[in-house]
N, C-alpha and C positions, 0 to 999 in steps of 0.2 A: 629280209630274211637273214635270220644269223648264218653264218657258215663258218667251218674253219679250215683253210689252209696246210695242205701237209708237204712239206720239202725233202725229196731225198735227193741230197747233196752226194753224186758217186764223182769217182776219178776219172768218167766216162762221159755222164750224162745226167742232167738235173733232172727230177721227176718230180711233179706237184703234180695235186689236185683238189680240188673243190668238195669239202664232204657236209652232208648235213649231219646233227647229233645223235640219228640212227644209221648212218654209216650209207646212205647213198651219195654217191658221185653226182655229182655236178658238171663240173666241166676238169679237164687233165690236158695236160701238156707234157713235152721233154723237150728239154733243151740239152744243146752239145756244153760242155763243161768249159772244153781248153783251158784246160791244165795245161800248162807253156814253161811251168816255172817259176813264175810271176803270181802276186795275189789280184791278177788282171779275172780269174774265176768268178773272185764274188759279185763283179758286173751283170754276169751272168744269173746268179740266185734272183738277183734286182729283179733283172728282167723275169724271168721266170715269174714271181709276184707280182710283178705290174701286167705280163699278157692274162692272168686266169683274174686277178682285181678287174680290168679291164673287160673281158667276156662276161663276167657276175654283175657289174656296173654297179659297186660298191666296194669297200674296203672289208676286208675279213676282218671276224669276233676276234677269230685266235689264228694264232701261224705257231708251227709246230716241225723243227728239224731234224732230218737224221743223216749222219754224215759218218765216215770210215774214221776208230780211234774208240780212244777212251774218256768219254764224258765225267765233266768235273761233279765233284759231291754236289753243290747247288744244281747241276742238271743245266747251266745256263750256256755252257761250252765247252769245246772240246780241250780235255788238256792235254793231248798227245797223240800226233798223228805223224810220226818220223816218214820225211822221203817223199808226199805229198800236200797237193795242195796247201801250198806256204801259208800263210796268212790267216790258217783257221784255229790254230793252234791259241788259248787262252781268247778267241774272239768272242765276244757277248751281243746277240745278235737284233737284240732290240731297240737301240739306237740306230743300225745299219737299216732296220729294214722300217721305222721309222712309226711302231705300234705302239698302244697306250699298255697292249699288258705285255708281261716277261716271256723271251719266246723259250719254252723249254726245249733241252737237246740231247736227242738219244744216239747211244751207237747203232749204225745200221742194221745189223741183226738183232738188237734186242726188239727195233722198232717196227722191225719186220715179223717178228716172234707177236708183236702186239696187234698189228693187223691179222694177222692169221688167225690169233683168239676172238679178235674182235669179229671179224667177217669171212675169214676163211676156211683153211683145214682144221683148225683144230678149234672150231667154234662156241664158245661157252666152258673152255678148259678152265680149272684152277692150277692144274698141274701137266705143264708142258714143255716142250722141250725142241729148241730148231737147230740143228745142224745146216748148213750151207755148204756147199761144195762145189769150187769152184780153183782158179790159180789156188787159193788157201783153202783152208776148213774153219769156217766161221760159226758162230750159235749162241743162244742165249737159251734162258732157263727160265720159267714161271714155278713159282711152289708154293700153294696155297694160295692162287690169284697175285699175290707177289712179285712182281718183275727182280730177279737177283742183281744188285748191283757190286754189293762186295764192301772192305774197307778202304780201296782204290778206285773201286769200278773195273777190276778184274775181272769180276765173276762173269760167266757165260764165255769166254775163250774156247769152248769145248775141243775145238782144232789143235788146243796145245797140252791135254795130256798126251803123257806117255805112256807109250804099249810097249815098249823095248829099251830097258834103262842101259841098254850097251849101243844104242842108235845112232846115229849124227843127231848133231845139235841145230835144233829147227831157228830160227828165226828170233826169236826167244829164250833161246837156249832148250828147250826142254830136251831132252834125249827122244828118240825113239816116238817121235808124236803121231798122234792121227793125223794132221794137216801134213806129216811126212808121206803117211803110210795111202794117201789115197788123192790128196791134192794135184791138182794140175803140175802144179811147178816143179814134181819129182818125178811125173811120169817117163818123161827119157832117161833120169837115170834108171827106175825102177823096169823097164823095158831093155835095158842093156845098148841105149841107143836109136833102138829100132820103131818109136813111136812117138812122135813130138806131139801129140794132144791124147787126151783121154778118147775122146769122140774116134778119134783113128785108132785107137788101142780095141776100146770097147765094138766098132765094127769089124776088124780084125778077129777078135775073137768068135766068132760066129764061123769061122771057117779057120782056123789056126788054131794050132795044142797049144802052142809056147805065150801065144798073144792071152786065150782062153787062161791059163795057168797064170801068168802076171795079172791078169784081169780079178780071179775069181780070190788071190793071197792080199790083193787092196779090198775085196767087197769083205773078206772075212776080218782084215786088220777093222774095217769100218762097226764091222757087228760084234767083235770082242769090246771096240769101244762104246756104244749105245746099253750093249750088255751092263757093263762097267756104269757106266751114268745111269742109267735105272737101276741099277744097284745103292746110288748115290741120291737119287734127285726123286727118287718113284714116281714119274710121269703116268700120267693117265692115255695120253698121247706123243709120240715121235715124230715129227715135220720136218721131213726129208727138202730139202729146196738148193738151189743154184742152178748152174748149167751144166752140173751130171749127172743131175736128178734127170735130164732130160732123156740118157737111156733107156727110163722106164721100165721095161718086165727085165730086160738084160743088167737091171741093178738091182729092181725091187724083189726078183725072184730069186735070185742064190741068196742076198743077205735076210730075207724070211727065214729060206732053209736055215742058215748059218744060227739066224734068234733063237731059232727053236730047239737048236742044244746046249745057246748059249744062255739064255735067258732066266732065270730064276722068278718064275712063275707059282707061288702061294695060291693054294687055293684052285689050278689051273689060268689063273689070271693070266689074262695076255696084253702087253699094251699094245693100242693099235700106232699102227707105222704106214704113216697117209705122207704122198708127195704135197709137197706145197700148194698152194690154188691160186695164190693172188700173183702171183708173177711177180712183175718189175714193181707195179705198185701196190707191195705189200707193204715196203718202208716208209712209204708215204701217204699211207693209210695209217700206218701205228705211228707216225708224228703228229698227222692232227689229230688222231687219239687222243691222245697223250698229251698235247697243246690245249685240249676241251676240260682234260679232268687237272690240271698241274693249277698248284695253286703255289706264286708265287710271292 
């Protein structure tokens, strides 16, 4: 039986799994990454392919990566992943992993955007859109069935406009960005100190003014910016995901309110704005995607 192979290469944990060409799982695995420093990680990927080859008791059709960065024009490797995992940068991963076809390679959120369409929350979209929220604010864009890559492979950053052109300078430089205005990595400052995770912010707020009031000026920064991309991108669907999409009603329900003064709705048209479904292996669902349909 054919299958294809989907790798999502994180700075945490390797995720594959076994898909058939209708999008059923086969067998899954994760493996620990150990990122050390060192390009001692890509041992790891190996292994990863060889335990789920190994459980199928065959060799995969296709193998299909997604890893953190920005994916070359060809799709074949990453060209730019500053500060992690050394050794992935300009890698071509089809000699390493020792297949007869080219392994195509996406950045993590777009390939996670591509499971979602495929088998997920936003299933059978042509025009979609995933925000991630997590340390950063990650996302990719679908328009007209289209995956957005750009003339860099910029496109879908969505973390990196700007809502505040007088803001500190994100990571990137952008002024005033959404990945400022909501991400993990400013919440102590944007708490004055007094909250070093979102998760302790967001449960705090339930019984605190000042925690509440920090809480609800990052859920409105997030839905001026959604407002602002559907203004840009007219999704048919919004795909909330990361690990602060895990609040739930305490995110999903003030930034609803927020859409619906922000929103520019023709027609009363509303898009809809669903959390994520595939979880951890949604990236590695939209790699062997994207590994079944890539013609190299």
């Amino acid at each position: 039986m054919n299958y294809a192979l989907g790798l999502d290469v994180g700075a945490t944990n390797i995720k594959a799994l076994a898909v058939t060409a209708n999008g059923r799982v086969l067998a899954h695995t994760s493996i620990s990454t150990n990122d050390t420093g060192t390009p001692a990680w890509k041992q790891n990927v190996l292994r990863a392919v060889h335990t789920l080859s190994s459980r199928m008791r065959r060799e995969p059709t296709w193998i299909g990566l997604a890893a953190p960065g920005m994916s070359a024009k060809d799709h074949l490797s990453i060209v730019t992943m500053p500060g992690r995992l050394p050794g992935l940068e300009g890698l071509v991963w089809q000699p390493c992993l020792r297949t007869r076809r080219p392994v195509p390679v996406l950045n993590d959120a777009q390939a996670a955007l591509r499971g979602e369409v495929w088998r997920g929350a936003a299933r059978g979209a042509q025009n979609a859109i995933l925000i991630t929220l997590g340390t950063g604010v990650g996302g990719a864009a679908i328009v007209d069935g289209h995956l957005l890559s750009g003339h860099l492979g910029r496109a879908g950053h969505l973390g990196h406009i700007s809502l505040n052109p007088a803001g500190a300078l994100d990571i990137v430089h952008t002024p005033g960005s959404l990945e400022e205005a909501i991400g993990d990595c400013t919440v102590k400052l944007r708490s004055h100190g007094k909250f070093a995770s979102t998760q302790a912010l967001v449960s705090a707020s339930k019984r605190d003014a000042e925690a509440r009031r920090v809480w609800l000026k990052s859920v409105q920064a997030l839905a001026a910016g959604i407002a602002s991309l559907i203004n840009v991108l007219d999704p048919e669907v919004v795909v909330i995901g990361g690990g602060i999409a895990k609040a739930g009603p305490a995110l999903f329900g003030p930034l609803k309110g927020f859409l619906d003064r922000f929103e520019w709705r023709p027609s009363s048209a509303r898009v809809r704005l669903v959390p994520a479904k595939l979880g951890d292996g949604a990236g590695a669902l939209g790699a062997a995607w994207n590994a079944m349909r890539f013609q190299g």
